[in-house]
C-alpha positions in Angstrom: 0.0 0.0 0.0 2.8 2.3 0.9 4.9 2.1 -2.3 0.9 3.0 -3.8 0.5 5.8 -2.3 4.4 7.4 -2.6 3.8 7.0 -6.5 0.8 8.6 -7.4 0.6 11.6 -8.9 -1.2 13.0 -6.1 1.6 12.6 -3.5 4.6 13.8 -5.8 5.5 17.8 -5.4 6.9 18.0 -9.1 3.4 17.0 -10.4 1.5 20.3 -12.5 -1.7 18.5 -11.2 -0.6 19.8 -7.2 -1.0 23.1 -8.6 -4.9 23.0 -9.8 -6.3 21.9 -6.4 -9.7 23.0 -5.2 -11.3 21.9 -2.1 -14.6 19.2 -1.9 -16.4 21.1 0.4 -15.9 25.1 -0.7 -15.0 24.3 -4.9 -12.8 27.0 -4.1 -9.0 26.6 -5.3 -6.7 25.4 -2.6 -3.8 28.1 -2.1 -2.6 26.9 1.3 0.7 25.1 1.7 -0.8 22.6 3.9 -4.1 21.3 3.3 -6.5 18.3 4.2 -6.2 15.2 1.5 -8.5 11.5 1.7 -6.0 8.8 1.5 -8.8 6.6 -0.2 -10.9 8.6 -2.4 -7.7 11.5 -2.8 -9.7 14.6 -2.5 -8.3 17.5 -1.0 -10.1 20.1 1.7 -9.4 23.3 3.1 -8.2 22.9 6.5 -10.9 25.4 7.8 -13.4 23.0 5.8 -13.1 19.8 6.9 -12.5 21.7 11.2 -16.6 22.8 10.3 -17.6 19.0 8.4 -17.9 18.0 11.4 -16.9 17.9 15.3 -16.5 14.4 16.1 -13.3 12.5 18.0 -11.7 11.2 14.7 -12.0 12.3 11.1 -14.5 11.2 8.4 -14.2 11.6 4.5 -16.9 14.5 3.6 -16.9 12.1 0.5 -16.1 8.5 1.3 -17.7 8.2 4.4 -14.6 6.4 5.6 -13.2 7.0 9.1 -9.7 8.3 9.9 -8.6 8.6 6.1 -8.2 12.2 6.4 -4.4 13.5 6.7 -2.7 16.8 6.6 -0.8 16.9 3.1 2.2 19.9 2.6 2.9 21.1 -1.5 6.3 21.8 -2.4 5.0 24.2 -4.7 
């Protein structure tokens, strides 16, 4: 699963795609160095978004529905 994740496009910083990122919740485009991504369904949130999804003891997917997939990502860019 590991060497998965390290070689999508999603998780690599010299990737143009890193660049174009707007958040699930807001549509707006993600300008933040550090921002929210879904290990599963790899979408990407504002941090301020997914603090006001919800207010619950771990994190849930505003699109998955999955439980603690939600990690903090940092762009290189």
């Amino acid at each position: 699963m590991g060497s998965f994740i390290s070689a999508h496009n999603m998780f690599s910083g010299n990737n143009e795609s890193n660049k174009h990122r707007t958040c699930y919740c807001c549509s707006k485009k993600i300008d933040d160095k550090t921002f929210i991504i879904c290990v599963r369904c790899k979408i990407a949130l504002h941090n301020n978004c997914e603090a006001s999804y919800g207010h619950k003891y771990y994190t849930v997917c505003p699109r998955c529905d999955r439980g603690g997939s939600l990690g903090t990502m940092y762009a290189n860019t």
